[in-house]
ZAKOLPA-350014 format. One record per residue: residue in one letter; z, y negated, x of N, C-alpha, C, CB in turn. Coordinates in pm, whole numbers, padded with zeros to 5 digits, always signed. Atoms other than C-alpha are relative to their C-alpha. Glycine has a CB too. Layout:
AZYXZYXZYXZYX/...
***
This chain:
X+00000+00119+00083+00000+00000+00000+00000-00126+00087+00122+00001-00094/X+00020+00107-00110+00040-00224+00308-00104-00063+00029+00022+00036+00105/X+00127+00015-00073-00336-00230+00423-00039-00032-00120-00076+00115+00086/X+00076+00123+00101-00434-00319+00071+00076-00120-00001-00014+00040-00165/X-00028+00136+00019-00234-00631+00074-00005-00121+00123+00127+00008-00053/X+00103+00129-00120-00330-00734+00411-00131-00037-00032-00038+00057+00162/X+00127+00067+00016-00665-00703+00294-00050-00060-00073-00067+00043+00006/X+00028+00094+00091-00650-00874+00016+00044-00153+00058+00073+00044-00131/X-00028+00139-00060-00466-01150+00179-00152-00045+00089+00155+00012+00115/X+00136+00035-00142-00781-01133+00503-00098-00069-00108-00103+00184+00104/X+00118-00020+00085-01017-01142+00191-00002-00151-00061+00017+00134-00119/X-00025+00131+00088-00888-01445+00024-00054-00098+00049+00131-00042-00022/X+00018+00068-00058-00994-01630+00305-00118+00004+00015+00060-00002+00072/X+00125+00039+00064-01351-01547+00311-00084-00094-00086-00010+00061-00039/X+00076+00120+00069-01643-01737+00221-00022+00011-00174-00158-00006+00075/X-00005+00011+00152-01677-01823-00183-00170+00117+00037-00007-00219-00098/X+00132-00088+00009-02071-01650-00109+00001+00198+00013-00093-00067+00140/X-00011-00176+00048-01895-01299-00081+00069+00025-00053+00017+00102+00070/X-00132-00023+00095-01665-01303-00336-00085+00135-00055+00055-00150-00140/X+00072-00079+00066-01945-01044-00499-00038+00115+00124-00120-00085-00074/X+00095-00061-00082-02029-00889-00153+00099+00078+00090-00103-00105+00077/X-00088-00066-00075-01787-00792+00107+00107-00016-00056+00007-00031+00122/X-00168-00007+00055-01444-00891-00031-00021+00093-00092+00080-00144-00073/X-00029-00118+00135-01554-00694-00386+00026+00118+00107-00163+00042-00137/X+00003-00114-00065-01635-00405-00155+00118+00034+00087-00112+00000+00069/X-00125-00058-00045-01337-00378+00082+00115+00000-00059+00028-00039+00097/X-00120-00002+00116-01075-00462-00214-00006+00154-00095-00032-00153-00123/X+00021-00125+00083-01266-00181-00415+00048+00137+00106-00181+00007-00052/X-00009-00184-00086-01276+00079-00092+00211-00007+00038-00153+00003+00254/X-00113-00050-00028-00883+00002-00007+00063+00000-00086+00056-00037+00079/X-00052-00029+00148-00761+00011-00377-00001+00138+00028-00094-00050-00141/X+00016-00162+00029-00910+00339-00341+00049+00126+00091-00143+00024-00008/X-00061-00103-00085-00713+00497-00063+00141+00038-00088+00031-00064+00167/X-00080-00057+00101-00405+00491-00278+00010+00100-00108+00017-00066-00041/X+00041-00090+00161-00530+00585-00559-00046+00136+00000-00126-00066-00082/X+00030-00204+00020-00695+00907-00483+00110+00097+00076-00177+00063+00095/X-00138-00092-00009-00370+01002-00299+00080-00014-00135+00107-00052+00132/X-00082-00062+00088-00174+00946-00564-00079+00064-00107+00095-00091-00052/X+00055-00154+00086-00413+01147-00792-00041+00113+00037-00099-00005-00070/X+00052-00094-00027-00477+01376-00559+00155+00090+00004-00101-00021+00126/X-00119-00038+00035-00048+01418-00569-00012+00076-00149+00091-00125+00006/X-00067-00064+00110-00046+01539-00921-00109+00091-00018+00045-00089-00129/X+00068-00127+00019-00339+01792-00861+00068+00112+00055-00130-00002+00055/X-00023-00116-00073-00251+02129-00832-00089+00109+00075+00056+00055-00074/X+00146-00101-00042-00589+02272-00694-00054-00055+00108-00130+00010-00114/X+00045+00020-00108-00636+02289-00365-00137-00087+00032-00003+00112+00037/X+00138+00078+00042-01036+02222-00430+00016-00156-00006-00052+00049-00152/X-00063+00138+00041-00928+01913-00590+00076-00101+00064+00070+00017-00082/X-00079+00085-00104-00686+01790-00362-00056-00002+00116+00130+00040+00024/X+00106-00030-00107-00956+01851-00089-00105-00084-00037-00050+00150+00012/X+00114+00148+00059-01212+01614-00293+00086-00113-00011-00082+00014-00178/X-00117+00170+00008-00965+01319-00352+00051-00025+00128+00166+00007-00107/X-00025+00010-00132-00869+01376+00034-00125-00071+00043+00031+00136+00069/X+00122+00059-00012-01190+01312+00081-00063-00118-00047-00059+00069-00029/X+00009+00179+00060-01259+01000-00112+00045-00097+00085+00094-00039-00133/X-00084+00072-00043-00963+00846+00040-00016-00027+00153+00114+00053-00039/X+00018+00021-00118-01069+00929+00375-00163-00082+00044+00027+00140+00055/X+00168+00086+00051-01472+00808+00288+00075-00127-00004-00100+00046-00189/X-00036+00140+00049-01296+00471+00138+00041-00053+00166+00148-00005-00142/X-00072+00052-00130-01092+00444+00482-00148-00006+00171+00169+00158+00029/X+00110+00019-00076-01444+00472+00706-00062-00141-00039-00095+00119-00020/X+00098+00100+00071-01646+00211+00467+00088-00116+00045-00028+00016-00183/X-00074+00103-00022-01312-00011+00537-00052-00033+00154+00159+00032-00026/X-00001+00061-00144-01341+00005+00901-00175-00045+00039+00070+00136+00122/X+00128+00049+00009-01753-00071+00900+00046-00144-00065-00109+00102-00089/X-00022+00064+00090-01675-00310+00653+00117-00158+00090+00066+00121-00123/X-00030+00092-00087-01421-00541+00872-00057-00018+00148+00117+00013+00003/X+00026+00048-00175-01594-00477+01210-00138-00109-00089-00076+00184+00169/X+00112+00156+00068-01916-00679+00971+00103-00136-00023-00088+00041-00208/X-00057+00144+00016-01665-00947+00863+00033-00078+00098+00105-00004-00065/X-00036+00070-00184-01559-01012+01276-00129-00029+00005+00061+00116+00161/X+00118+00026-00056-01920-01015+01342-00037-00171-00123-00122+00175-00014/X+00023+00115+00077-01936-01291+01051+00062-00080+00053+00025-00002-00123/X-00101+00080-00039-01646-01474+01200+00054-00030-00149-00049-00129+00096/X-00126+00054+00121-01433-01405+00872+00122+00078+00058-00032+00057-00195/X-00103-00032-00039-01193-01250+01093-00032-00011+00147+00045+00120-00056/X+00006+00020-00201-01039-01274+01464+00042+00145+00013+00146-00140+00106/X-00010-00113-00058-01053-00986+01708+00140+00105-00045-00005-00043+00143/X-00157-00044+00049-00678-00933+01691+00034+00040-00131+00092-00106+00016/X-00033-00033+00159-00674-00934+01330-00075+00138-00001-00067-00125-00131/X+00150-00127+00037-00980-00653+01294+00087+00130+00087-00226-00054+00110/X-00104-00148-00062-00742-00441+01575+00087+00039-00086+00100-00021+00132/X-00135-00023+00077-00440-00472+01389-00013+00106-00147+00055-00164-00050/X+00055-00068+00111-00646-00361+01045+00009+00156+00106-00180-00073-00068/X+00084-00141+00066-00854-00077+01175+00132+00111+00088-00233+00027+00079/X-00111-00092-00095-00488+00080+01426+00052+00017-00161+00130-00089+00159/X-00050-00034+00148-00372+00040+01034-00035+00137-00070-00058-00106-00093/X+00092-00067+00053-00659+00220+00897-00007+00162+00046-00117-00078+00030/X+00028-00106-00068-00660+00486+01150+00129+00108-00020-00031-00046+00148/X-00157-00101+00022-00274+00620+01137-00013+00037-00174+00194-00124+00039/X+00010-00095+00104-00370+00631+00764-00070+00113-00029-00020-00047-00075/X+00102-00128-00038-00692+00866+00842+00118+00102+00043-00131-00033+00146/X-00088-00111-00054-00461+01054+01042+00159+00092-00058+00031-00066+00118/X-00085-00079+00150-00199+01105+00760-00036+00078-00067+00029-00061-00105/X+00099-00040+00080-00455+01210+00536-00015+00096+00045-00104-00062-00018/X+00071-00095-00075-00623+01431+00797+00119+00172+00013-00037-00096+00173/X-00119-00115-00005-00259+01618+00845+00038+00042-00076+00100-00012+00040/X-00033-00045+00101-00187+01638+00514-00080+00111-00084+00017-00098-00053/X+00102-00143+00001-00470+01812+00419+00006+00111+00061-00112-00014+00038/X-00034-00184-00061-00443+02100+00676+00114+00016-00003-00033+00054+00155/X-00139-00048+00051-00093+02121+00550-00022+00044-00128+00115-00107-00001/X+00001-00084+00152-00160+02195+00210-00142+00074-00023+00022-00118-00143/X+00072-00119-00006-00490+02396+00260-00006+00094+00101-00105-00025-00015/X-00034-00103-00057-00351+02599+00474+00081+00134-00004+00022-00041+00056/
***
């Protein structure tokens, strides 16, 4: 829940011309890391909890593409874009463990 509210904060600051373009898109892809964990919590089917792993970990790629374009725009500084994607990455790597914990 952290990394969406940094990125909504990063986002706010963006130009009014991507309110429709990049901000929709990285608000939509890190909404969606939560969310398919916690619906992938109340599945009981492996399958299932193996597709919603998957979402969440898709959403968490598109994020990190997605701010290294906004540095290259200069809607973010270097430091900031580290700080995100070291964010981004320990959540991949949650994800990644959690999964071969429960399909295993």
């Amino acid at each position: 829940m952290e990394i969406v509210t940094k990125v909504y904060k990063v986002t706010a600051r963006f130009s009014d011309s991507e309110k429709l373009g990049l901000t929709s898109q990285l608000r939509r892809n890190v909404v969606s890391i939560p969310s398919n964990i916690a619906e992938k919590a109340r599945r009981n089917n492996p399958k299932e909890f193996n597709q919603f792993s998957g979402i969440a970990l898709g959403s968490s790629c598109e994020i990190e593409t997605q701010l290294e374009i906004a540095q290259r725009l200069d809607y973010l500084e270097r430091k900031e874009l580290d700080i995100l994607l070291d964010q981004i990455d320990k959540i991949k790597n949650m994800t990644y463990k959690l999964q071969r914990t429960i399909t295993s």
